[in-house]
VOGU-3710 file (C-alpha; in Angstrom, 3 decimals, decimal comma):
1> xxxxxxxxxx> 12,478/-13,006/-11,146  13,734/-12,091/-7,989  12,631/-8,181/-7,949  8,849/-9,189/-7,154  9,731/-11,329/-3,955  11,805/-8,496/-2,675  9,404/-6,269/-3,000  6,191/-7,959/-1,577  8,456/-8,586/1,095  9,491/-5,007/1,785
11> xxxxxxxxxx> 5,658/-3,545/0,898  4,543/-6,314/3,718  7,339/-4,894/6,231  6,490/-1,502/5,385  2,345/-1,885/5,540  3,111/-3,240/9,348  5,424/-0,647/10,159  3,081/2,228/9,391  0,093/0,015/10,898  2,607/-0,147/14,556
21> xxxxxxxxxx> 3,259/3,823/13,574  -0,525/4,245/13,941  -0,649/2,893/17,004  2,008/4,907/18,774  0,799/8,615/17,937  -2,114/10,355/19,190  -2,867/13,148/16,698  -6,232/11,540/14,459  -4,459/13,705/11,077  -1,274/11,843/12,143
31> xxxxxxxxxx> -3,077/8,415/12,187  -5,074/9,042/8,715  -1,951/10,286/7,280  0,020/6,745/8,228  -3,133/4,385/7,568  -2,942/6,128/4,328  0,981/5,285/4,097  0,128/1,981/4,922  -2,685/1,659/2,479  -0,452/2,118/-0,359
41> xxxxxxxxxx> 2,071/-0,499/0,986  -0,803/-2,904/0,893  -1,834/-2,285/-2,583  1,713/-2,661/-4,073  2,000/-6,276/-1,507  -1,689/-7,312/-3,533  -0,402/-5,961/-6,776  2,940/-7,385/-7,114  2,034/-10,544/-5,297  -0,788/-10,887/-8,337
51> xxxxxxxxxx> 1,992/-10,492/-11,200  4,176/-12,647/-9,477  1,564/-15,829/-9,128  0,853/-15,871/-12,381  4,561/-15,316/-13,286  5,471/-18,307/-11,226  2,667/-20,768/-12,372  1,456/-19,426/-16,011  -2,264/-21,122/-15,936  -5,186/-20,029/-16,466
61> xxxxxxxxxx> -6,304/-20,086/-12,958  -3,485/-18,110/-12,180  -4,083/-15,772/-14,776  -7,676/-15,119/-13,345  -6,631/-14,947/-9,922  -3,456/-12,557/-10,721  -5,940/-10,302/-12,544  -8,167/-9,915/-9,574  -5,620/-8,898/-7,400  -3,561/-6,526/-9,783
71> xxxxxxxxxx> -7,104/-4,829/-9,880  -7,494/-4,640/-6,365  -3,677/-3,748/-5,658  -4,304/-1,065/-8,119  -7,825/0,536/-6,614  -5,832/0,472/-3,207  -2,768/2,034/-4,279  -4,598/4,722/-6,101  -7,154/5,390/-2,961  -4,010/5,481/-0,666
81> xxxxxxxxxx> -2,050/7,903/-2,917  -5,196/10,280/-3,064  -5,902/9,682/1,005  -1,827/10,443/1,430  -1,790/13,708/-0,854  -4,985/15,041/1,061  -4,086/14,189/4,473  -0,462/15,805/4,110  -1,998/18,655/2,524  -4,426/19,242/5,580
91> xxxxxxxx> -1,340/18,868/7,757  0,732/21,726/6,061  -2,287/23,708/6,335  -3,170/23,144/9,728  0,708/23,728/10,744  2,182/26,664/8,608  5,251/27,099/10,754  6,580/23,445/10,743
//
């Protein structure tokens, strides 16, 4: 399977892309919105690196492991979608005219 390398590689570029992004602006909503961004980036990297372990070795170890992080990929990529929705939300709000 060569979908799930491709994308833990492109969730990992894009989590430190957003975490350099954070660095660069001032604005605190701006930063919360991107750490946000980035959070999600980081649970698909834990999620799809999980389901590709155990695709790649099929034990039982594996299996374990894989279920922890497809759990914990999950839990992050459903904190940062909530975080993202709020935080762009607030934005629109606090900047009608843009």
């Amino acid at each position: 399977m060569i979908i799930f390398p491709i994308v833990i590689v492109l969730s990992i570029v894009m989590y430190l892309y957003y975490k350099v992004a954070i660095l660069k602006t001032k604005d605190g909503l701006t930063q919360a919105y991107f750490n946000a961004k980035a959070r999600i980036c980081l649970g698909a990297f834990i999620l799809f690196f999980g389901i590709n372990q155990y695709i790649f070795y099929q034990t039982r170890i594996s299996l374990f492991i894989g279920i922890i992080f497809i759990v914990l990929g999950v839990l992050q990529l459903v904190r940062g979608f909530k975080e993202t929705k709020h935080y762009r939300s607030e934005w629109r709000r606090l900047n009608p005219a843009d």
